[in-house]
N, C-alpha and C positions, 0 to 999 in steps of 0.2 A: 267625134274622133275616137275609134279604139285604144281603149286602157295601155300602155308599156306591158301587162300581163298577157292580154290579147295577141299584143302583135308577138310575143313571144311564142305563144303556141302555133302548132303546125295549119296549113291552111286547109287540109284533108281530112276528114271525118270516119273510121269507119265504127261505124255502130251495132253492137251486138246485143241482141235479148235472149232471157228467158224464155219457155213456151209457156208450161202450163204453168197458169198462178201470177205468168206476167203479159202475155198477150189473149191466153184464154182459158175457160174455166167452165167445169160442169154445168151444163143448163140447172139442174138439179142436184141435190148431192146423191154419190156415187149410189148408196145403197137404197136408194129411193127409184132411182132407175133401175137397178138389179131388181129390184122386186117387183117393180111393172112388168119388166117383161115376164118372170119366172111365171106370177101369177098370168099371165097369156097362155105360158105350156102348162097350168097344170101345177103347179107347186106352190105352196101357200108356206108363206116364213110367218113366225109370229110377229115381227115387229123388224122395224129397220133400224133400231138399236142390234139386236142379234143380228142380224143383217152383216151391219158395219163392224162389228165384233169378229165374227167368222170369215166378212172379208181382209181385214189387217192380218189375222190371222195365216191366211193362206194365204195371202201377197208374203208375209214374213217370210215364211218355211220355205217357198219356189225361188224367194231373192236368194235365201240364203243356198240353198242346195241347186240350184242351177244361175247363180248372178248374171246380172247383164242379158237378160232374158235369154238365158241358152243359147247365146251368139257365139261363144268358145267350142261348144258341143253341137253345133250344125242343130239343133232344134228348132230355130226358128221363132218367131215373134209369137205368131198365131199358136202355135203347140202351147209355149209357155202361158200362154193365156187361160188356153181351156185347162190347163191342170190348176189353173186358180180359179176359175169357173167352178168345176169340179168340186173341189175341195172346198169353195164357201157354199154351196147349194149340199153337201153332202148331211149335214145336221138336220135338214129339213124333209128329205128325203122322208117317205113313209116305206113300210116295209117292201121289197121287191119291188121299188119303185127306182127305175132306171132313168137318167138324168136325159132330157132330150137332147138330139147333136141339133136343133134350128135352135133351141134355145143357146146354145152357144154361139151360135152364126150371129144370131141376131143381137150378142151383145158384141159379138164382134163387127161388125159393123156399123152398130150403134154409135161406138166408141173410136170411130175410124172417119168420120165427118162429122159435120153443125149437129146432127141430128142428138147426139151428145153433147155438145159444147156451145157457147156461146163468146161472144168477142166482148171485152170491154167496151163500153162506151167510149174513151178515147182514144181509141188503137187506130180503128180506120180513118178517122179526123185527123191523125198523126198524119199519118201515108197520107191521106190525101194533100197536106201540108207540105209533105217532101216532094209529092209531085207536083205541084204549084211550082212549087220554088227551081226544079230545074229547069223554066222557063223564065225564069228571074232572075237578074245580074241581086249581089251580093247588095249592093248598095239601096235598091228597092225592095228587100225583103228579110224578114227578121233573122233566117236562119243563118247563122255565121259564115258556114264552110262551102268552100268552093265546092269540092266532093266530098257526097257521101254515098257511101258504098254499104249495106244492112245486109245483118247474117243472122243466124239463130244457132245457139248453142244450149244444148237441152240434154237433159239424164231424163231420156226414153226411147221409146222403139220405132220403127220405122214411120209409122203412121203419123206422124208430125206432120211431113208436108202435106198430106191428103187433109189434113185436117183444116192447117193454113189457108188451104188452096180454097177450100169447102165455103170458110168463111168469110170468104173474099178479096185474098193476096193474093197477087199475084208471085211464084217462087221459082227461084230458077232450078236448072236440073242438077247440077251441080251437088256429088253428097263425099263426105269425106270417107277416105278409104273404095271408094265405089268404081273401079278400072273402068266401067262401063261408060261414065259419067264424067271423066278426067277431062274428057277432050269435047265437050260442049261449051257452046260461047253464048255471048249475049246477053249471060246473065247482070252484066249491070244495068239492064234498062229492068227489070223485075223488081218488084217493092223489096222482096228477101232475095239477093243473089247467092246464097246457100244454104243450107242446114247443116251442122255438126252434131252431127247425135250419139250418144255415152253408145248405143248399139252398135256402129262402124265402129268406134275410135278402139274400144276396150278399156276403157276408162270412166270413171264418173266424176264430174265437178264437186268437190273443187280442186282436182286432181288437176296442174298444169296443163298436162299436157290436152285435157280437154282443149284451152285458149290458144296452145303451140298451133296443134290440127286445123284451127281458124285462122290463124296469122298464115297458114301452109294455102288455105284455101281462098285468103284473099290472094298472096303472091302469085296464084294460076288465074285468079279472077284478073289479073291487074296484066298478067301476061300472056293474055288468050289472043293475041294478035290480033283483035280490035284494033280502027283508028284511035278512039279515044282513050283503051289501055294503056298505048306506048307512050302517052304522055305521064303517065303516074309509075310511083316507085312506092311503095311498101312506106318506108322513111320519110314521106310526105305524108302519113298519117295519123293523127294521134287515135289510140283506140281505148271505149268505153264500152262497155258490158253493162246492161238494165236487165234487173234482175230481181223479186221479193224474197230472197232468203238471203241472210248475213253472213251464215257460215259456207252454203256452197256459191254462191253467185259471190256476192263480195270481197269475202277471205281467197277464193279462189280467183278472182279477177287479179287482187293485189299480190299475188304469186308467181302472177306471168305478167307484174310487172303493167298491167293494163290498170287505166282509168276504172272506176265505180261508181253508180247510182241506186239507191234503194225504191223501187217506187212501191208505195206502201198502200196495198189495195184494202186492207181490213183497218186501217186507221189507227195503229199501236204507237207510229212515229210521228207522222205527218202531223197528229195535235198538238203535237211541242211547236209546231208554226206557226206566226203568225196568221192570222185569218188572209193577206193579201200576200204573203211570201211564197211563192211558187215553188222555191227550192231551196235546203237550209242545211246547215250539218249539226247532230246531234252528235253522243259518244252511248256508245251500246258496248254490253259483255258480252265475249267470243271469246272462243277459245282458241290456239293458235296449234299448230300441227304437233307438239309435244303433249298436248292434252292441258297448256297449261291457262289458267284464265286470264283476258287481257282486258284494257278497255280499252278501245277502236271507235275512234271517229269516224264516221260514213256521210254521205247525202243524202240525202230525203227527197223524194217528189211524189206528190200527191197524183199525178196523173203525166200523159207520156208527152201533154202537151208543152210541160213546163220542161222541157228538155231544150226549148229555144233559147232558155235563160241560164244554161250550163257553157262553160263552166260558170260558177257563179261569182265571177269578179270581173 
């Protein structure tokens, strides 16, 4: 029989992640890649220590002088790139030695599917999990919620769902701010029915109104004149955000007022667990929008399976 806690929450799910760092992550690290390909065209770095030096470096200086990957300034995703390209291969550079444009391609595309990235081990097990289950009344299967409805809310550039897509989700077409894209349907039979990216919105998490932009993008998801849409309201759902960073994913989830999960892929939290406890709350330091420092209780999950067992009462 469901807990008095249970039955007090909503019977609708919608569920929001992280991209990179929570759904997926460098096959290799970044400047281990940068350097395989360089050395393909031609340019020899001494070490992928300097490497990764030089690229923090020129990601720094383009965030700061052109933020939000020059989506203000009509520059585009791909431009802002190769001026970080550029600028971390420029130290390595021998004299009159001009930086190749395939060398740039090729990290851009590298970095724009699998061929870069790789999926956690429990990600797709998840999804396969939620697609199980909508062919499962509630009472044969572990997952609680009548519906769930999964978005992606991410500080980065366009290429998110090519990537998703790559590694084998299916994503619907759906992107916030995109007029093109407003009036596409169907997205709730897609494993992700949208992406929210800091690129469209003009904003970075944990800036609200990243999470507003998604609450705006289920209300169209929910009201796309589908049979099954005009059964759902918005207020039939409670909403959570999974996400591996505290300050922008979880301080910024509890700002718009949304649920939080930490899932903890490098193991800093999750060892405060018991060995058999799925999902736990810890108290971590954060700072809160004053700059000032707090301690904040969060949830913990070691993996995206244990999300069956949220909330945790």
């Amino acid at each position: 029989m469901p807990s008095p806690q249970w039955i007090a929450r909503k019977r609708n799910l919608f569920l929001a992640f992280d991209a990179f760092g929570t759904l997926f992550t460098p096959k290799a690290p970044i400047e281990a890649q940068y350097g395989e390909i360089a050395k393909r065209h031609g340019i020899d770095c001494p070490s992928e220590k300097l490497l990764k030096q030089s690229f923090k470096a020129a990601f720094k200086e383009e965030s700061t002088k052109h933020p939000n990957y020059g989506k203000a300034l009509d520059m585009g995703a791909e431009t802002w790139w190769e001026n970080v390209i550029k600028k971390t291969f420029l130290p390595f550079l021998k004299q009159n030695q001009q930086l190749p444009q395939p060398l740039i391609s090729d990290l851009w595309m590298r970095f724009s599917t699998k061929e870069g990235y790789v999926m956690y081990p429990d990600v797709l097990p998840f999804f396969e999990m939620l697609r199980h289950s909508k062919a499962l009344s509630n009472s044969s299967h572990s997952w609680r919620w009548e519906k769930t409805v999964v978005g992606v809310i991410t500080n980065s550039d366009d290429r998110v769902p090519r990537v998703l897509e790559s590694l084998g989700l299916k994503i619907g077409p759906r992107r916030a701010g995109s007029s093109a894209l407003r009036t596409e349907r169907g997205s709730l039979d897609h494993d992700i029915s949208f992406v929210v990216l800091s690129y469209d919105v003009g904003y970075e998490k944990p800036d609200p109104r990243m999470f507003n932009a998604a609450a705006d993008m289920l209300r169209a998801t929910l009201s796309d004149g589908s049979a099954d849409a005009k059964t759902h309201s918005i207020d039939d759902f409670d909403m959570l955000y999974v996400g591996d960073s505290v300050e922008k994913d979880l301080v910024g989830a509890a700002r718009a007022g949304w649920d939080s999960v930490f899932v903890d892929r490098i193991g800093a939290y999750a060892k405060h667990l018991e060995q058999n406890q799925p999902i736990g709350s810890i108290h971590v330091r954060t700072m809160d929008s004053e700059g000032n420092t707090t301690r904040k209780q969060i949830e913990v999950i070691k993996d995206l399976l244990a999300l069956s067992n949220w909330p945790p009462y």
